[in-house]
Structures are given as C-alpha cells and as structure tokens.
C-alpha positions in Angstrom: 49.6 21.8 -20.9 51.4 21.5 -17.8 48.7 21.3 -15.5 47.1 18.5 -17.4 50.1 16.2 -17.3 49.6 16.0 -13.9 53.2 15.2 -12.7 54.2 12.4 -15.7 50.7 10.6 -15.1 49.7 11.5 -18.4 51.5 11.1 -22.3 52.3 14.0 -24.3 52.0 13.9 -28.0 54.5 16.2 -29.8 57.4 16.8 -32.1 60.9 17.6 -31.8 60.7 21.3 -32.2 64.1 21.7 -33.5 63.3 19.6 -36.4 59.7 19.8 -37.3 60.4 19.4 -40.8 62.8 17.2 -43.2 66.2 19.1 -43.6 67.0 18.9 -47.2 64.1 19.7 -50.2 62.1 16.3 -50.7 61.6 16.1 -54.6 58.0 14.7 -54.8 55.5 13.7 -57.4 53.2 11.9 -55.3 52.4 11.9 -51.3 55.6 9.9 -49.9 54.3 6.2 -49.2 55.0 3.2 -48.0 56.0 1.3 -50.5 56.4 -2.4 -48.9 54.6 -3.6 -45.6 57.8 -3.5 -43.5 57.8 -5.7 -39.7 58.1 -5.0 -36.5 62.0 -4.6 -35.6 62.9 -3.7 -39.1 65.3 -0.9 -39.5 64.8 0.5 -42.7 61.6 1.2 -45.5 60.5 1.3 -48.9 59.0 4.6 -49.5 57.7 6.1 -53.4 56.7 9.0 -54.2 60.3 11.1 -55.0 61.6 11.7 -58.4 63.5 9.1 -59.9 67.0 9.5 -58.9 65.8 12.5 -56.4 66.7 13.4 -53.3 63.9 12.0 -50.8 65.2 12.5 -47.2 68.5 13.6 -45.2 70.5 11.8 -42.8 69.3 13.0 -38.9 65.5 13.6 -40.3 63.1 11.8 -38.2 60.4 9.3 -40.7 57.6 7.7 -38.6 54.9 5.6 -39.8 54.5 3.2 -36.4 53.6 6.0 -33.8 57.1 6.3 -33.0 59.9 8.8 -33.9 63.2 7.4 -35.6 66.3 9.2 -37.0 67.1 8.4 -40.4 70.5 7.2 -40.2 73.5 6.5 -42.6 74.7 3.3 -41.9 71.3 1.5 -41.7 70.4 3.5 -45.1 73.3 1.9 -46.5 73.0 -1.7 -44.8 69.3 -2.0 -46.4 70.9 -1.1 -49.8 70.0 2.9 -50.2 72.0 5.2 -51.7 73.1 8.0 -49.6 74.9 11.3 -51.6 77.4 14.0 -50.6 77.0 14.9 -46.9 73.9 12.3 -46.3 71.6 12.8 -48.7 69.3 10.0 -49.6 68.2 9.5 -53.5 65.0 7.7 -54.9 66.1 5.2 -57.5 64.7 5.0 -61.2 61.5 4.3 -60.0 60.8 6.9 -57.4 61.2 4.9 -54.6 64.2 4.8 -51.7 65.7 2.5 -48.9 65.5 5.1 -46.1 67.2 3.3 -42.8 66.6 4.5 -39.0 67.0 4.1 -35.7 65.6 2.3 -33.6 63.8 -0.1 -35.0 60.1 -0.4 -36.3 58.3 -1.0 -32.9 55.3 -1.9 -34.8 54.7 -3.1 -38.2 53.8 -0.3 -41.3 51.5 -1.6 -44.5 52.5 -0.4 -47.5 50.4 2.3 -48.8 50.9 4.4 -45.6 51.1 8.0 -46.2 54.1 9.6 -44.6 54.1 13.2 -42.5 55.9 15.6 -41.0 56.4 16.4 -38.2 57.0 13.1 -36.6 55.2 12.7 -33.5 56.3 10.8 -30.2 54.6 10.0 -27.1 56.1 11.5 -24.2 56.0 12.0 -20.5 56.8 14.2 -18.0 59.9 13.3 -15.6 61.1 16.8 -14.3 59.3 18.3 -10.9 59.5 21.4 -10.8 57.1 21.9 -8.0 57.7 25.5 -6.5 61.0 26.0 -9.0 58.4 29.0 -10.9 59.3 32.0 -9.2 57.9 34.2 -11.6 54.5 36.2 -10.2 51.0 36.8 -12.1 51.7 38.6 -15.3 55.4 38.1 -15.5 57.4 36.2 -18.2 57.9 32.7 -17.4 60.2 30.3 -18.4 59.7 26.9 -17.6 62.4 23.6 -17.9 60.9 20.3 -18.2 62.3 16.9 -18.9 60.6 14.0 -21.1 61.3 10.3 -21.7 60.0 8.7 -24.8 56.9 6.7 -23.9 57.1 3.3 -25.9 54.0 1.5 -26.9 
C-alpha cells in the first residue's frame, strides 16, 4: 500500500481504525436511512430505521453519507433538536427516526433514502517521508509511522 501511494500523489480510502464501528448498540428494525435529503453545509440528519425511542448512535461515532467522515457531536445533536441521553447517547423518537448532528459540515448534499454504513470511510493522503527512516532488513518485523491529511472533495 505504501509503494502505490507514491509519496502523497495518490488518495487513500480507509477508516479510522480505532473506531471502525458505532460505540454504543444501535437498536434497529430497518437498515439506518436517510430520512430527509439534507444540503450541503448542513450539520445534522434525519435518519429512520431505530426503534422508537431507541438508542441510534453515540456521541464521538463517525456517520457519513457524503464521502466524508464526520463526528457525531453533542451540541450540534442538540442544536438540530435531537435528543441526547446519559453520557451522549442519541434516541430515535416515536417514529424511529433521530436528529443525529456532526462535525464538520455536510460537504455535499445526501437524498433521503441513503442507506448508512459502517465503517465511515475518508479519503486520505500521505504527508510523512519516511524515505530511508526503515531500518528493518528482509524478513524482519517492520514497523512503519505515516502521517495523513483528510483529502476534501
């Protein structure tokens, strides 16, 4: 994978692999969706799909849906009028739906009926050199430190 970024000339594609998953227990009926098209620069979404009065995500898991990685956050779930529980727990109201809000904004604009996933992928490129900084021979363990900046559309 290295090799073929060729220095930062070319994007990775990948999660953050501390947090590949949502960290509380979604409680779905249905495939989370997009519930209302939602613009670009908006900092929160509909989604459906959780039990009525369920939890649906926590605060710090990524959502995507515009290419783009955002952090579900607590003041912009409560700004768009979710509901956030406990210790940042968001909850689906009586219809199954909830107000998750994020940062940064929506860099692109979602339709409703998109399917959410996990794990949220970014695009990313390479900004470390490490040219020469391997000093591990053929056949040894390697360990390798690299450095990437978020690649916006």
């Amino acid at each position: 994978m290295i090799a073929d970024l060729e220095g930062g000339l070319n994007i990775a594609v990948f999660h953050d692999f501390r947090r590949p998953v949502p960290l509380g227990r979604m409680s779905l009926i249905s495939a989370p969706t997009v519930a209302e098209a939602t613009a670009v620069g908006s900092s929160s979404i509909k989604v459906g799909g959780f039990a009525p009065g369920a939890p649906a995500l926590c605060v710090g898991d990524y959502i995507g849906g515009d290419g783009r990685p955002h952090l579900v956050s607590r003041a912009m779930t409560i700004a768009a009028g979710g509901v956030v529980a406990g210790a940042g727990t968001i909850v689906a109201d009586a219809s199954g739906a909830a107000t998750i809000g994020f940062k940064p904004p929506l860099s692109a604009a979602v339709e409703a009926g998109t399917v959410l996933t996990w794990p949220v992928t970014g695009r990313f490129e390479l900004i470390s050199e490490d040219a020469g900084a391997n000093e591990t021979g053929v056949g040894g363990i390697s360990e390798y430190v690299l450095d990437f900046v978020e690649s916006l559309l």
